[in-house]
mmCIF file of the N, C-alpha and C atoms, coordinates in Angstrom:
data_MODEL
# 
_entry.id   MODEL 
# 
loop_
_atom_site.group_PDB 
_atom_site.id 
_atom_site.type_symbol 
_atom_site.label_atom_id 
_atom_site.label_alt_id 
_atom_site.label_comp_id 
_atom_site.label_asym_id 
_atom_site.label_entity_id 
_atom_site.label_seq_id 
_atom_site.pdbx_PDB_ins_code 
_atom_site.Cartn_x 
_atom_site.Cartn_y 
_atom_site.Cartn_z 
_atom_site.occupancy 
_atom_site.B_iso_or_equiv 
_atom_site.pdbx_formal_charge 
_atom_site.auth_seq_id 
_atom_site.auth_comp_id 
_atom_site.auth_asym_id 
_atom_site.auth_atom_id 
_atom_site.pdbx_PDB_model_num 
ATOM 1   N N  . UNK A 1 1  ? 0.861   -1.178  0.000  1.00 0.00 ? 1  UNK A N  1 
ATOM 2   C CA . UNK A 1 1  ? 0.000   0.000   0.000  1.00 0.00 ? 1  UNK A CA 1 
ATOM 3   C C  . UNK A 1 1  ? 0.901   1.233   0.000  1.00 0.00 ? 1  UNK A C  1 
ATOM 4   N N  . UNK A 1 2  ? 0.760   2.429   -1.081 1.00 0.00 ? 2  UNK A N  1 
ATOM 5   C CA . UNK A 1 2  ? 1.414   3.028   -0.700 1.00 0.00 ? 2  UNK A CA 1 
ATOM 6   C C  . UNK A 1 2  ? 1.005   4.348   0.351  1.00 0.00 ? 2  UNK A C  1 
ATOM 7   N N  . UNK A 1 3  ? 1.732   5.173   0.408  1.00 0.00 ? 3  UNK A N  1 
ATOM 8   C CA . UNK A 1 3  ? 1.485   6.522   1.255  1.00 0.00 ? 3  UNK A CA 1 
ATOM 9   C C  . UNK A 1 3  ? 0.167   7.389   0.830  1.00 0.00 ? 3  UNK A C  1 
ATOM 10  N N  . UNK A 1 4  ? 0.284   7.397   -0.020 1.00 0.00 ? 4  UNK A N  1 
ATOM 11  C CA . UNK A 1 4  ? -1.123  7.809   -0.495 1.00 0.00 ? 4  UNK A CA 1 
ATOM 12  C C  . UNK A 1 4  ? -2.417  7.090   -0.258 1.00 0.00 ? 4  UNK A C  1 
ATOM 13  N N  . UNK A 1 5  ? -2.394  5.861   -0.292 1.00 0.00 ? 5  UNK A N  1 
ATOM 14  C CA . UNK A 1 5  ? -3.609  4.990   -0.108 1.00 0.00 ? 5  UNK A CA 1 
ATOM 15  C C  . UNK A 1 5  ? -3.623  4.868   1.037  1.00 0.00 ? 5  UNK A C  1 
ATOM 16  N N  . UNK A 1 6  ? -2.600  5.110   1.859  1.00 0.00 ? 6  UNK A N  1 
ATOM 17  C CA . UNK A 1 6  ? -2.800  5.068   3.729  1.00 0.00 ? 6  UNK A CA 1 
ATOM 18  C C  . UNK A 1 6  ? -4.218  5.962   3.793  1.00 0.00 ? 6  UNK A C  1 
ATOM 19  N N  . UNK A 1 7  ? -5.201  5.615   5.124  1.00 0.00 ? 7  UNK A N  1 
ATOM 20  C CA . UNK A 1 7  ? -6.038  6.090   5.868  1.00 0.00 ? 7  UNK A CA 1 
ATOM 21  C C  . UNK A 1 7  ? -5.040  7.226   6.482  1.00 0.00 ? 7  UNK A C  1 
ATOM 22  N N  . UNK A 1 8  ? -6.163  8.041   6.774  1.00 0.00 ? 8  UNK A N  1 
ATOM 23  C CA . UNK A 1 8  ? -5.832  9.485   7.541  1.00 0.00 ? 8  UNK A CA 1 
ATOM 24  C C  . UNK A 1 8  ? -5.642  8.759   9.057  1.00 0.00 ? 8  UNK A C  1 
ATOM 25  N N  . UNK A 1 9  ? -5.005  9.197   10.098 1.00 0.00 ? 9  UNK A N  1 
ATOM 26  C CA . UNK A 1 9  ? -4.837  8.752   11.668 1.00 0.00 ? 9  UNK A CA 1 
ATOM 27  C C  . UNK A 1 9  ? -5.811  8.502   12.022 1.00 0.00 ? 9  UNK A C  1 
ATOM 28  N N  . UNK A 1 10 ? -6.957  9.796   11.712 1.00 0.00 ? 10 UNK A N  1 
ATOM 29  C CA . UNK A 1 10 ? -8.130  9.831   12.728 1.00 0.00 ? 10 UNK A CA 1 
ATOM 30  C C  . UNK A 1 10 ? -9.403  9.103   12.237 1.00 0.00 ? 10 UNK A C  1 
ATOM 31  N N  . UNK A 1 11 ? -8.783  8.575   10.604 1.00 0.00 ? 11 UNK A N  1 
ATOM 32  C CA . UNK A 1 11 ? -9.862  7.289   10.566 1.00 0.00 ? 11 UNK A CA 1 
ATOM 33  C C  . UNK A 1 11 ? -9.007  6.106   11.073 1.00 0.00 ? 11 UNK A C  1 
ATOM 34  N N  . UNK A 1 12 ? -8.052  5.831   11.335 1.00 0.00 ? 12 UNK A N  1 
ATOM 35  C CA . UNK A 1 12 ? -7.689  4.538   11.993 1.00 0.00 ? 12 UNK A CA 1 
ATOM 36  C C  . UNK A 1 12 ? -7.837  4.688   13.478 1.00 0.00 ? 12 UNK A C  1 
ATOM 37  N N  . UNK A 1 13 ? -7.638  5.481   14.259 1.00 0.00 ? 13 UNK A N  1 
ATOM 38  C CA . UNK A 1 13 ? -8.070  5.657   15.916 1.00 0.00 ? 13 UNK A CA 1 
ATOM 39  C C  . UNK A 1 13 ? -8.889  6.799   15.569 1.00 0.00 ? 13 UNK A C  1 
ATOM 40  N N  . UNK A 1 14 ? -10.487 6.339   15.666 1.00 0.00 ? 14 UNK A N  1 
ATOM 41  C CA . UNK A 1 14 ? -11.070 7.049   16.251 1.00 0.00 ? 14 UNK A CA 1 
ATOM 42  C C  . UNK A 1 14 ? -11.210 8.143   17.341 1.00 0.00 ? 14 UNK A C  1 
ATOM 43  N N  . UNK A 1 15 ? -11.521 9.365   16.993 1.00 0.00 ? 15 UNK A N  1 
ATOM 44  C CA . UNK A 1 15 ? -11.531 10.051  18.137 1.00 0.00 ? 15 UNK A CA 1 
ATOM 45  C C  . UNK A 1 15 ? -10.407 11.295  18.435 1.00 0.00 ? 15 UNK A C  1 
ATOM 46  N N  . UNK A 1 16 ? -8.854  10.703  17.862 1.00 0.00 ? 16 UNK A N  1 
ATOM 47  C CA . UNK A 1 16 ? -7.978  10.730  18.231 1.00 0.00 ? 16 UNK A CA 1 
ATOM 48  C C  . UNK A 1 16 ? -7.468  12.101  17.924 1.00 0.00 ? 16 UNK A C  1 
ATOM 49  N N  . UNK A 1 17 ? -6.679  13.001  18.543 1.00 0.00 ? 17 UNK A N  1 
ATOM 50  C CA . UNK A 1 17 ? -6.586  14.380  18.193 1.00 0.00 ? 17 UNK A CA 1 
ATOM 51  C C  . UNK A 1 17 ? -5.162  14.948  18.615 1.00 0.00 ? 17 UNK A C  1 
ATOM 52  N N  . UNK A 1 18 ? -4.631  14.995  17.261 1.00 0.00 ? 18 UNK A N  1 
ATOM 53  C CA . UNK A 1 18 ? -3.038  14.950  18.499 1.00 0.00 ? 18 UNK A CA 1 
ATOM 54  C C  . UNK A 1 18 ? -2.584  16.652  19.255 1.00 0.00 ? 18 UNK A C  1 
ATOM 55  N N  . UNK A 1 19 ? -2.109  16.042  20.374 1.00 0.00 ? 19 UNK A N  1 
ATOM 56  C CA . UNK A 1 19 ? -1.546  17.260  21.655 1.00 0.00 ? 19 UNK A CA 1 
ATOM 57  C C  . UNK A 1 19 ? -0.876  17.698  21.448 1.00 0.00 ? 19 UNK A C  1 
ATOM 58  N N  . UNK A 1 20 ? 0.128   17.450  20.753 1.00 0.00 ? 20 UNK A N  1 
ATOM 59  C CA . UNK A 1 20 ? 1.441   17.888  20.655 1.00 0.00 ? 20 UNK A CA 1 
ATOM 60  C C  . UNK A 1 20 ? 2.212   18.056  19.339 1.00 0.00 ? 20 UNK A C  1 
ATOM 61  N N  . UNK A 1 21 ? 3.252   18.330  19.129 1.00 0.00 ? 21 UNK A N  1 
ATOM 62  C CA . UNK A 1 21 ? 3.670   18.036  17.724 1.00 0.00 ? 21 UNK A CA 1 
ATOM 63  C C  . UNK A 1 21 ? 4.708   16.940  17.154 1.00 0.00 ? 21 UNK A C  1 
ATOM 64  N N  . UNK A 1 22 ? 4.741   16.474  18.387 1.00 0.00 ? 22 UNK A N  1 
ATOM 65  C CA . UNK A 1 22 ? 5.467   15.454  18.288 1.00 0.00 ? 22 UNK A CA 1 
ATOM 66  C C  . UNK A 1 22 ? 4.149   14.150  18.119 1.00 0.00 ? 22 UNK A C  1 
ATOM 67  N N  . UNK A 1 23 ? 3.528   14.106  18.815 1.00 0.00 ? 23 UNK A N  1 
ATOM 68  C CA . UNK A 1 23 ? 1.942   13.409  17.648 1.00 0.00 ? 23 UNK A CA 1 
ATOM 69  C C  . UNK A 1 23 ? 1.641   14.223  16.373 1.00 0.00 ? 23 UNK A C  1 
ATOM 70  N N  . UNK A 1 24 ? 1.820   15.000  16.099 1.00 0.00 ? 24 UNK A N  1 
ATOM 71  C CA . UNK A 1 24 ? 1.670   15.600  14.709 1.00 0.00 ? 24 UNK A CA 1 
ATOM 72  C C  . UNK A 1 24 ? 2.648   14.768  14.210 1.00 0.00 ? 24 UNK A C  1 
ATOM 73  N N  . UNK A 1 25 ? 3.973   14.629  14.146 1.00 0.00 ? 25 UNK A N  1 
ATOM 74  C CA . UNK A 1 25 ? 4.632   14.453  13.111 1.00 0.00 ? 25 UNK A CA 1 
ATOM 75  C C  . UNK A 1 25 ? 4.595   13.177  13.245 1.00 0.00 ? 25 UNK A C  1 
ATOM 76  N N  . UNK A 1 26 ? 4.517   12.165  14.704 1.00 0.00 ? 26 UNK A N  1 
ATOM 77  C CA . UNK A 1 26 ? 4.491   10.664  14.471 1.00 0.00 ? 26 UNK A CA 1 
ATOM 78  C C  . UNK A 1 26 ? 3.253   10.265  12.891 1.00 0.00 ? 26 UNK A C  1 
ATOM 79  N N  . UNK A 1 27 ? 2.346   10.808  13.259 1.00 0.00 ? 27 UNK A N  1 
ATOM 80  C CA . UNK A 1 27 ? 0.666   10.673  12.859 1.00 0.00 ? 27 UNK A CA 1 
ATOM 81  C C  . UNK A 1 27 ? 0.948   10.876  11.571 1.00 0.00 ? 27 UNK A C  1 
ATOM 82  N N  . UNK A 1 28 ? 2.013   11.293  11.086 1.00 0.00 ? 28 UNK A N  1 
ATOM 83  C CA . UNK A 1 28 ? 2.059   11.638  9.604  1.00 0.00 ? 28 UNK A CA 1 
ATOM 84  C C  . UNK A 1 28 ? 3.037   10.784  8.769  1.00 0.00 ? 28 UNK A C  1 
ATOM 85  N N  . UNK A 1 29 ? 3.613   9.962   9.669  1.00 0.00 ? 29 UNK A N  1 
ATOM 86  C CA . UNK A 1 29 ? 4.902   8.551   9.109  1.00 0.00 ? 29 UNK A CA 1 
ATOM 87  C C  . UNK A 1 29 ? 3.732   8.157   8.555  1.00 0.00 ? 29 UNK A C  1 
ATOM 88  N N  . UNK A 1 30 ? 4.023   7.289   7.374  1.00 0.00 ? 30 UNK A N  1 
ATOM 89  C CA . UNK A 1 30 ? 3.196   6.333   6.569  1.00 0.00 ? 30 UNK A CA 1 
ATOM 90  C C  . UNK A 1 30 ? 3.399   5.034   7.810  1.00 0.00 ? 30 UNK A C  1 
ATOM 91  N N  . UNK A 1 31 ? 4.877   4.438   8.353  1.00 0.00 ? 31 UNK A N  1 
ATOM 92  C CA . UNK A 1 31 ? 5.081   3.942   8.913  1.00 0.00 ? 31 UNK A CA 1 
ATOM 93  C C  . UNK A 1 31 ? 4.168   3.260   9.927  1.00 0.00 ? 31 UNK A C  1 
ATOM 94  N N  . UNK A 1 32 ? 3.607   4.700   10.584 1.00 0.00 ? 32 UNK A N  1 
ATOM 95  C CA . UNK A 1 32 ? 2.932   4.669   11.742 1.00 0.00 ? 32 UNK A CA 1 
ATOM 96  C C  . UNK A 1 32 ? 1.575   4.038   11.458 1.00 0.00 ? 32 UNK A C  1 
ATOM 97  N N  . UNK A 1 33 ? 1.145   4.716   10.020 1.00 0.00 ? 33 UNK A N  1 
ATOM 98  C CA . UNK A 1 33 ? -0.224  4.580   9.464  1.00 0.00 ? 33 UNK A CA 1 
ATOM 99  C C  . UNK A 1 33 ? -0.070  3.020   9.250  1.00 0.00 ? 33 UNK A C  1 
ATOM 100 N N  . UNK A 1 34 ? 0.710   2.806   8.743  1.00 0.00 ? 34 UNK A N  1 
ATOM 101 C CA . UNK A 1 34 ? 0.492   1.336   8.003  1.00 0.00 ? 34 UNK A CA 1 
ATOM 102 C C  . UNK A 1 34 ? 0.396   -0.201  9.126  1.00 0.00 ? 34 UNK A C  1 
ATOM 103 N N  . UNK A 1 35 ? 1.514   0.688   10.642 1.00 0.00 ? 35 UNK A N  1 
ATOM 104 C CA . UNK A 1 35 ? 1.112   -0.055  11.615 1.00 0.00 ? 35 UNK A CA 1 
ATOM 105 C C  . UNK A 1 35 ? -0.154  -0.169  12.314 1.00 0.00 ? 35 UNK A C  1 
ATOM 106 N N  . UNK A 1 36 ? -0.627  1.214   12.284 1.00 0.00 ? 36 UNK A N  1 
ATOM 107 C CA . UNK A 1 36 ? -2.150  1.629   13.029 1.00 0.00 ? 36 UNK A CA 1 
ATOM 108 C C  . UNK A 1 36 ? -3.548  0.649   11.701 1.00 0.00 ? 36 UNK A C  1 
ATOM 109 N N  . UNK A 1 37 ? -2.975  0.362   10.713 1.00 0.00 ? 37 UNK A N  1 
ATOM 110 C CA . UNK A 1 37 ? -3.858  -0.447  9.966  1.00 0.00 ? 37 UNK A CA 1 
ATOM 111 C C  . UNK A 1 37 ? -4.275  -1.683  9.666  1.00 0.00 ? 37 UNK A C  1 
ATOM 112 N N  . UNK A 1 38 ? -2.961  -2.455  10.094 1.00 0.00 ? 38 UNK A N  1 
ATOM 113 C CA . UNK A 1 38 ? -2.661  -3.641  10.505 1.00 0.00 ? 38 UNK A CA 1 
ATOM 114 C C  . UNK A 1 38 ? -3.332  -4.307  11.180 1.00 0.00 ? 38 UNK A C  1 
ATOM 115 N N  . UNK A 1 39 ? -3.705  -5.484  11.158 1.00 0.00 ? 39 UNK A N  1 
ATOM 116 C CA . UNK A 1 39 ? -4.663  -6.040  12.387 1.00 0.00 ? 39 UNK A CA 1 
ATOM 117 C C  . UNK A 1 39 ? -5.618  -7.128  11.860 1.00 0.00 ? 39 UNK A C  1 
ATOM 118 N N  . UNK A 1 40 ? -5.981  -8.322  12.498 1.00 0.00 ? 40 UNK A N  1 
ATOM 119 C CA . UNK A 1 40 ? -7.340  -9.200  12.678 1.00 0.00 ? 40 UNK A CA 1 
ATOM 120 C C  . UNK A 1 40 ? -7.354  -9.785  14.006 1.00 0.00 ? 40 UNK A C  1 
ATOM 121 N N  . UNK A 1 41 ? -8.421  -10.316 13.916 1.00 0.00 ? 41 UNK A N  1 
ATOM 122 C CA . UNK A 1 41 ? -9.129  -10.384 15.673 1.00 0.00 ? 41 UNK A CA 1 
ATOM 123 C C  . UNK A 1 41 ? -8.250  -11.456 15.819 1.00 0.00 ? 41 UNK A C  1 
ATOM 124 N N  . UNK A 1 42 ? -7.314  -11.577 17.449 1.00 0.00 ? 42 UNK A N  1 
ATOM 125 C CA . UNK A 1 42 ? -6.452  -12.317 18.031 1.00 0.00 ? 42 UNK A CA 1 
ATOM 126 C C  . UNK A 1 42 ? -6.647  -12.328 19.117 1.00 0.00 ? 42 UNK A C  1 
ATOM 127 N N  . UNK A 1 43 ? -6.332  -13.361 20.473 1.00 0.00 ? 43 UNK A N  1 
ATOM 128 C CA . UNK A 1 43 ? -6.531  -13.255 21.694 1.00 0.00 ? 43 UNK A CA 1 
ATOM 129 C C  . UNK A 1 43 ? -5.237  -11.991 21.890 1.00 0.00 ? 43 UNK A C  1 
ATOM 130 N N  . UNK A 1 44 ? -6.300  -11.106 22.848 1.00 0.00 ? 44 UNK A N  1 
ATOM 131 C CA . UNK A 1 44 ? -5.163  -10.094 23.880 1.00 0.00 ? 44 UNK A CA 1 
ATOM 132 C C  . UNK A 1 44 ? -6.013  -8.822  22.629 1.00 0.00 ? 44 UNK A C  1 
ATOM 133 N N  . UNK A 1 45 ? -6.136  -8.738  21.404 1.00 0.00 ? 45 UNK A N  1 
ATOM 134 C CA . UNK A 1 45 ? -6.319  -7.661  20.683 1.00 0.00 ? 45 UNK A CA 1 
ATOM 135 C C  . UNK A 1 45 ? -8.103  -8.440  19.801 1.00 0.00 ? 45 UNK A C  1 
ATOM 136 N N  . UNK A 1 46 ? -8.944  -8.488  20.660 1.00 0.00 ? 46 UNK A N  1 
ATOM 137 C CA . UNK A 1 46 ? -10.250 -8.727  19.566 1.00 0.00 ? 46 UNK A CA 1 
ATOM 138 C C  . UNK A 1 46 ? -11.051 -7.844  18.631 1.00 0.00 ? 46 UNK A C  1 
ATOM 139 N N  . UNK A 1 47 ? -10.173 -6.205  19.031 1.00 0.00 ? 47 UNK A N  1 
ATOM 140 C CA . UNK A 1 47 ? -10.618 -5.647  18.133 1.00 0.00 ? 47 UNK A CA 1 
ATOM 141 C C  . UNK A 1 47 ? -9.873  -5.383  16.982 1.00 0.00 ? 47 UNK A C  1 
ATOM 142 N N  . UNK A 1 48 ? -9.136  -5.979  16.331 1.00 0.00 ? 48 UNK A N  1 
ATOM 143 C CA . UNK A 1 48 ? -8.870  -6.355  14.977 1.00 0.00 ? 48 UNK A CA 1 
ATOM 144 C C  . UNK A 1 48 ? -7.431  -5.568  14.947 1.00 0.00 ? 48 UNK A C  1 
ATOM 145 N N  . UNK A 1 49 ? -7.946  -4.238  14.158 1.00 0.00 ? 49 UNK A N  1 
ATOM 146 C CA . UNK A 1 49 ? -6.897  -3.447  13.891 1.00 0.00 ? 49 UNK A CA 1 
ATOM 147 C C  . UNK A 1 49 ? -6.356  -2.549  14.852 1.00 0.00 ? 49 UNK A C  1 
ATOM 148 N N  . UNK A 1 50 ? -5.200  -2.675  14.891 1.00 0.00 ? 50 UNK A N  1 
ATOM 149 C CA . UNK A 1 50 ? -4.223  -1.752  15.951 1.00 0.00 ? 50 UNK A CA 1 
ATOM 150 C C  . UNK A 1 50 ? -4.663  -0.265  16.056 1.00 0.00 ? 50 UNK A C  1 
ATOM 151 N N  . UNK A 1 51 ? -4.982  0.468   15.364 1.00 0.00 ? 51 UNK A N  1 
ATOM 152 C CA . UNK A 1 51 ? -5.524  1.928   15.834 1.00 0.00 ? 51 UNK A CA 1 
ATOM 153 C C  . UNK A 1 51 ? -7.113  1.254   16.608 1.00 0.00 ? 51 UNK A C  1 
ATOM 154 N N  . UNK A 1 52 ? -7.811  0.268   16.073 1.00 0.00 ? 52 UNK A N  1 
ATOM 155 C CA . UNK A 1 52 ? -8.837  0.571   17.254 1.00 0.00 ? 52 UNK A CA 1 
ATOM 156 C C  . UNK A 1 52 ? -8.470  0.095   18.739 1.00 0.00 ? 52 UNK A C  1 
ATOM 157 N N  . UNK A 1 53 ? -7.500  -0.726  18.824 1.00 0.00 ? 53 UNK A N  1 
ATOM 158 C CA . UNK A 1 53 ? -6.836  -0.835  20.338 1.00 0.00 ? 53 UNK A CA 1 
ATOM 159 C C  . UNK A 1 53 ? -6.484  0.336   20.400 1.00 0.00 ? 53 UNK A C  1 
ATOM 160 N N  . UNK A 1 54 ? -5.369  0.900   20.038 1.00 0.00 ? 54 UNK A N  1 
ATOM 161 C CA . UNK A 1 54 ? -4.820  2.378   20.164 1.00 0.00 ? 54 UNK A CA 1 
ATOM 162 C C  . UNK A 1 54 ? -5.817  3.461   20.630 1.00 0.00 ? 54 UNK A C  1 
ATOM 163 N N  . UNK A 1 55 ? -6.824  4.007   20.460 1.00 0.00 ? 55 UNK A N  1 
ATOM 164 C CA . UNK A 1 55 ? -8.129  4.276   20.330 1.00 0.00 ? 55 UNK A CA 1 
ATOM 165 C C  . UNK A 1 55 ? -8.355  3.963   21.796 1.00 0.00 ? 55 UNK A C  1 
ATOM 166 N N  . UNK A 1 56 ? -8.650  2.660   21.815 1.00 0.00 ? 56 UNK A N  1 
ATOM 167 C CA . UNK A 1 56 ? -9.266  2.263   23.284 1.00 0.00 ? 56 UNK A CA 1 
ATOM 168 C C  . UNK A 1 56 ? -8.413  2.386   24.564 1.00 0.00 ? 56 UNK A C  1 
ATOM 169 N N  . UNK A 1 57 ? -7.369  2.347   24.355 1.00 0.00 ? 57 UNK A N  1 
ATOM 170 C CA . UNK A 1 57 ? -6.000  2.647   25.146 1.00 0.00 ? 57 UNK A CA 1 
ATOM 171 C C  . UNK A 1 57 ? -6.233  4.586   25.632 1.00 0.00 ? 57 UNK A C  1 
ATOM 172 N N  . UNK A 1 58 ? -6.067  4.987   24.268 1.00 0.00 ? 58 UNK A N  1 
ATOM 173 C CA . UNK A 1 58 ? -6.139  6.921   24.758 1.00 0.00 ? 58 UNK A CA 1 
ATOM 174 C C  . UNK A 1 58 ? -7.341  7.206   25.302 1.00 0.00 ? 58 UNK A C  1 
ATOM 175 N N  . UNK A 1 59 ? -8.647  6.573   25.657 1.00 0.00 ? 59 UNK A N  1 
ATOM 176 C CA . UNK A 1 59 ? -9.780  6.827   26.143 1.00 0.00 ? 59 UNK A CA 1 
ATOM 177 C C  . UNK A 1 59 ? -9.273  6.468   27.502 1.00 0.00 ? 59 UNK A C  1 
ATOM 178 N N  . UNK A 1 60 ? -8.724  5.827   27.546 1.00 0.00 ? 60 UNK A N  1 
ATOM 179 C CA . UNK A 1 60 ? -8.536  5.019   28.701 1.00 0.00 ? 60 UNK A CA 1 
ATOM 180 C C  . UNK A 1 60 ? -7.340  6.191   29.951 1.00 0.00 ? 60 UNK A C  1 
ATOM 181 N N  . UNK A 1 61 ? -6.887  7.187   29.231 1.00 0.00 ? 61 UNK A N  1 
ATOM 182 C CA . UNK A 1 61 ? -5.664  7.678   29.709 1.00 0.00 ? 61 UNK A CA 1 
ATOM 183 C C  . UNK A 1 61 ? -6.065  9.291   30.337 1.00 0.00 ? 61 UNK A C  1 
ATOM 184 N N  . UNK A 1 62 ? -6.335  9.130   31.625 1.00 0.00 ? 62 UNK A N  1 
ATOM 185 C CA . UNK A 1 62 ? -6.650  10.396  32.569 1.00 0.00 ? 62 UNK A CA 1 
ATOM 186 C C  . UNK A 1 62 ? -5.631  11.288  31.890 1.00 0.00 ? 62 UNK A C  1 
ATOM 187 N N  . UNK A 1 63 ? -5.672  12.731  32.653 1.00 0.00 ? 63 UNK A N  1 
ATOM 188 C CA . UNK A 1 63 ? -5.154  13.949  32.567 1.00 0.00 ? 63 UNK A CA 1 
ATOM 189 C C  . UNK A 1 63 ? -4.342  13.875  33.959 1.00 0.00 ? 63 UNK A C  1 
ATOM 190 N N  . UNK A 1 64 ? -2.908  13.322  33.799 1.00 0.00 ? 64 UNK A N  1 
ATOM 191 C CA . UNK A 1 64 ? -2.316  12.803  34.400 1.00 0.00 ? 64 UNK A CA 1 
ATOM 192 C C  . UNK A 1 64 ? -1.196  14.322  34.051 1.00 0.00 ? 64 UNK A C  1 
ATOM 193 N N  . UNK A 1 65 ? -1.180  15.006  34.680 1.00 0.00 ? 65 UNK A N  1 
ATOM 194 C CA . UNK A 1 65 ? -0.392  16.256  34.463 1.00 0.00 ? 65 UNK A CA 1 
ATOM 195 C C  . UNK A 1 65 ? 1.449   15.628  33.748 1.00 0.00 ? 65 UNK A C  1 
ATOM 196 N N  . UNK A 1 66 ? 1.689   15.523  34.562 1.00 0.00 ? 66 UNK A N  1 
ATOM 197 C CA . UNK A 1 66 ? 3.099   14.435  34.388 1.00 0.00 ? 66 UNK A CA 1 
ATOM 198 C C  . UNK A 1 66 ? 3.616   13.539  33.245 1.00 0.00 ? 66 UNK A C  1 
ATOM 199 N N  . UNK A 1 67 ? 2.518   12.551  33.650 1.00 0.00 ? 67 UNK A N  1 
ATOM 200 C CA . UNK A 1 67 ? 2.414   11.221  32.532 1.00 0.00 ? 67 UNK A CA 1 
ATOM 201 C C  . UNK A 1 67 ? 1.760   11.273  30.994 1.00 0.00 ? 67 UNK A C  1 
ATOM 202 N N  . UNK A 1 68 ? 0.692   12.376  31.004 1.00 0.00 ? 68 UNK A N  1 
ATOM 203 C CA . UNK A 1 68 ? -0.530  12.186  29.854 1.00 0.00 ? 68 UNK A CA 1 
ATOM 204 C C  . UNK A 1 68 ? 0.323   11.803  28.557 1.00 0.00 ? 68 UNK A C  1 
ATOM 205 N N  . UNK A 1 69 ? 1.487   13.247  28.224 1.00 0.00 ? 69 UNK A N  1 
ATOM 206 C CA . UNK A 1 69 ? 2.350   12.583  26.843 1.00 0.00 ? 69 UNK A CA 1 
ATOM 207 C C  . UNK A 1 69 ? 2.597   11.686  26.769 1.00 0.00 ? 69 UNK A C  1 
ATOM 208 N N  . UNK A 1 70 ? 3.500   11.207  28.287 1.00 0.00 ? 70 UNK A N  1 
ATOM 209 C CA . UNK A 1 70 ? 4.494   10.025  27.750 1.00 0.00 ? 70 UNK A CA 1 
ATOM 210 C C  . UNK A 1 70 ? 3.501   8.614   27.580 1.00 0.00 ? 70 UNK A C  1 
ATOM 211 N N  . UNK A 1 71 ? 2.139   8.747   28.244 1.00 0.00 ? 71 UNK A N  1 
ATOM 212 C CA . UNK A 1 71 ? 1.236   7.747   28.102 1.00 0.00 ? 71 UNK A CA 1 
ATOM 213 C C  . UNK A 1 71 ? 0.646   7.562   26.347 1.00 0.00 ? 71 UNK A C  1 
ATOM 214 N N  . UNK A 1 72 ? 0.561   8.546   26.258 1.00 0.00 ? 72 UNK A N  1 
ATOM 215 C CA . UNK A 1 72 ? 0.224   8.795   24.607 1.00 0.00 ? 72 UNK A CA 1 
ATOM 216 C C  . UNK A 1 72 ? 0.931   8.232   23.705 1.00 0.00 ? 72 UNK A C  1 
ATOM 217 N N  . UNK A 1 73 ? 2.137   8.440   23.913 1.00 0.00 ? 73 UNK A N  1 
ATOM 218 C CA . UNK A 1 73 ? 3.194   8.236   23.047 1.00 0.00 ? 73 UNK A CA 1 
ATOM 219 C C  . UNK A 1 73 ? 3.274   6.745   22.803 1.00 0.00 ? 73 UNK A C  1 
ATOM 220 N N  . UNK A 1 74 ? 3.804   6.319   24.188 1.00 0.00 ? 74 UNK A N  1 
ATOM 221 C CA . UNK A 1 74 ? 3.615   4.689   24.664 1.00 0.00 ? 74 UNK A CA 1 
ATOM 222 C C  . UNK A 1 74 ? 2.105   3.646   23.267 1.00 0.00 ? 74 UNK A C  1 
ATOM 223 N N  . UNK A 1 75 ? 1.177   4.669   23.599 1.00 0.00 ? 75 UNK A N  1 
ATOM 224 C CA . UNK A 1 75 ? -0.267  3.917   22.748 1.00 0.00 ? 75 UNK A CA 1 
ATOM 225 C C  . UNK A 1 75 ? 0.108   3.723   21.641 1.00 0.00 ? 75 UNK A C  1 
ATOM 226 N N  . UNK A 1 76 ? 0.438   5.098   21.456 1.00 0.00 ? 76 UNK A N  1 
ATOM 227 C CA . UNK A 1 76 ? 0.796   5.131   19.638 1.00 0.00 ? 76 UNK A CA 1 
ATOM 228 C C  . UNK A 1 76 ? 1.665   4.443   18.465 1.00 0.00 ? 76 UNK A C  1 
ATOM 229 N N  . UNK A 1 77 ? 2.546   4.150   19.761 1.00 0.00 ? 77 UNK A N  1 
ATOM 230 C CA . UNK A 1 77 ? 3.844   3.603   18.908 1.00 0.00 ? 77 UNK A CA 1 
ATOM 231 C C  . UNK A 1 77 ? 4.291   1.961   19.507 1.00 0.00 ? 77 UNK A C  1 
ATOM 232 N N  . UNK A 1 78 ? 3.820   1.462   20.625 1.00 0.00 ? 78 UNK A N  1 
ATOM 233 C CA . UNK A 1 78 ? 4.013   -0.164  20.956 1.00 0.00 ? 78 UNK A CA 1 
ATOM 234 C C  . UNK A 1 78 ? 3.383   -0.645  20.197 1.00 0.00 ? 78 UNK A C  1 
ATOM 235 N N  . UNK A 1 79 ? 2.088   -0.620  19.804 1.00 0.00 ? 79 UNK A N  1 
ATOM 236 C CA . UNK A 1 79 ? 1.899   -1.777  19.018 1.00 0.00 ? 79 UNK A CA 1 
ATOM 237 C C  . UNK A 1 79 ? 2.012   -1.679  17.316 1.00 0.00 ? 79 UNK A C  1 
ATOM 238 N N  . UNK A 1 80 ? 2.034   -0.426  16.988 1.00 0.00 ? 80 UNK A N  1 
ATOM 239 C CA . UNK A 1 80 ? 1.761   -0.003  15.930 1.00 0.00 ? 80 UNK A CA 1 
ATOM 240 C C  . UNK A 1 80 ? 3.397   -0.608  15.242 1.00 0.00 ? 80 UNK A C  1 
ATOM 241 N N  . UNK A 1 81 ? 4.679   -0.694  16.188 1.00 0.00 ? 81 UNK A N  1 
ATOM 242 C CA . UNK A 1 81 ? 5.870   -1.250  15.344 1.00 0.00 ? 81 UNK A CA 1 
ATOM 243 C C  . UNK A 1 81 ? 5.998   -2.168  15.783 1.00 0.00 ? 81 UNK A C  1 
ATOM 244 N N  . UNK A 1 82 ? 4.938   -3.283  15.687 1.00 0.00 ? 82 UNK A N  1 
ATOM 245 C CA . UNK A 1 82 ? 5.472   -4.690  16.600 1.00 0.00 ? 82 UNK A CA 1 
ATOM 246 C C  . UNK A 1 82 ? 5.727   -5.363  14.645 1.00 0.00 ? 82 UNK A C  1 
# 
C-alpha cells in the first residue's frame, strides 16, 4: 500500500486528536499509518486493527499532568511497530 492509499490517523483511531507536535509528526509517518492499519481479531487484541486498540487505550488515559504525553506516546507507537 502506498502513502497515499494510507487512511488518515483519525480514521484509523477514532476520536484521536493529536496534543502535541510530536503526535503531529508521528501521525504523519506512513510507517505509523500502516502499523495503526494492521490487524485481525487475536486473543489479547479482539478488536482487529491496531488503531482501534490504540483508540481504546487513549480513552482510557486520565489527565495525568506528568504522565498524559508520555502515556500517549507509549499507545501510539508499541503496538503499531510490533
Amino acid at each position: 500500500m502506498s502513502a497515499e492509499e494510507l487512511l488518515s490517523v483519525e480514521e484509523l483511531v477514532p476520536g484521536f486528536v493529536p496534543e502535541s507536535d510530536l503526535e503531529r509528526a508521528l501521525t504523519a509517518a506512513p510507517e505509523l499509518r500502516r502499523g495503526l492499519a494492521w490487524g485481525r481479531p487475536r486473543f489479547g487484541h479482539p478488536e482487529a486493527r491496531v488503531g482501534l486498540h490504540v483508540a481504546a487505550i487513549l480513552r482510557r488515559i486520565g489527565a495525568y499532568p506528568r504522565l498524559r504525553s508520555d502515556l500517549r506516546l507509549i499507545a501510539l507507537v508499541h503496538d503499531s511497530f510490533k
